[in-house]
C-alpha positions in Angstrom: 18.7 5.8 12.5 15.0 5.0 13.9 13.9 8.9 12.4 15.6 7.4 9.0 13.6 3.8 9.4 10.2 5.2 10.4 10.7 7.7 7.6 11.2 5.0 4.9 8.4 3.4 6.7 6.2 6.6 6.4 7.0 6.9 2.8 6.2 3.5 1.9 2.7 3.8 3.2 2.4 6.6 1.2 3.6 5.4 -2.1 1.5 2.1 -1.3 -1.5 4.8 -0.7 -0.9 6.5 -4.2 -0.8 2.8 -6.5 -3.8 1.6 -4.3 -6.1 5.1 -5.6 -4.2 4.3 -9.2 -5.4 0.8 -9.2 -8.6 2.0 -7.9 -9.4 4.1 -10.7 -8.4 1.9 -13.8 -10.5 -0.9 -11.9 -13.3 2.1 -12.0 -12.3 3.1 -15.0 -12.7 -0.8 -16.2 -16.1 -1.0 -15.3 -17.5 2.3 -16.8 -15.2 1.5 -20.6 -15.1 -2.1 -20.5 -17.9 -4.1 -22.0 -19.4 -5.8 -18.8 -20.0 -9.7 -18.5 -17.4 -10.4 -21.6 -14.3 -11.3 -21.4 -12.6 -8.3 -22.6 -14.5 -6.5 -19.6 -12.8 -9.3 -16.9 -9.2 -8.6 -18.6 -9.5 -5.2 -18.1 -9.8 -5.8 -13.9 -7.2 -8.6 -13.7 -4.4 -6.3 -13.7 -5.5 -3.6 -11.7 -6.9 -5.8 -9.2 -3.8 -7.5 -8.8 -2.1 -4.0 -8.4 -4.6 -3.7 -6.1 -3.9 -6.4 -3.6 -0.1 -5.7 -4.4 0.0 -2.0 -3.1 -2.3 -3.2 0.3 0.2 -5.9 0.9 3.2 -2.9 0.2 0.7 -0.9 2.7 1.0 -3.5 5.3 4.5 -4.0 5.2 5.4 -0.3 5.7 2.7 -0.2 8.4 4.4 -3.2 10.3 8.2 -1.1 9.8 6.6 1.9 11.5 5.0 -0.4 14.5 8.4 -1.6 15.0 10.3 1.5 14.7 7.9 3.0 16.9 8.2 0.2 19.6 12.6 0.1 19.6 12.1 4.1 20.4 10.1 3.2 23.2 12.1 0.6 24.4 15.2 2.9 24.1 13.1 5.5 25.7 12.1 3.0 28.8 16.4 1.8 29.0 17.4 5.4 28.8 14.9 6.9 31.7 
């Protein structure tokens, strides 16, 4: 069950990883297309900054699964020896 959670865990960092380099590259993208200082340019980086923070909050939360995954094994390591 903990190799099942701390996989999950794993994957979500992963996944979080992937949308943070998407959002990353349409905010890039954004500023290199987008006409800068207009407001057409600032709509084109409210999304993927949002995305942005979004994936690093999805980032943490998988982080903070794996932490306490980790810790029950070594508890049920430390009951077990």
């Amino acid at each position: 069950m903990i190799n099942n959670t701390l996989g999950i865990g794993i994957q979500g960092i992963q996944d979080g990883m992937a949308g943070m380099e998407n959002a990353a590259r349409k905010i890039a993208r954004a500023g290199a297309d987008g006409p800068q200082g207009t407001a057409e340019g600032a709509g084109n980086l409210a999304e993927p900054l949002i995305e942005l923070n979004l994936y690093e909050r999805s980032v943490e939360a998988s982080a903070q699964v794996v932490k306490t995954a980790d810790e029950t094994l070594g508890t049920l390591l430390d009951i077990k020896a």
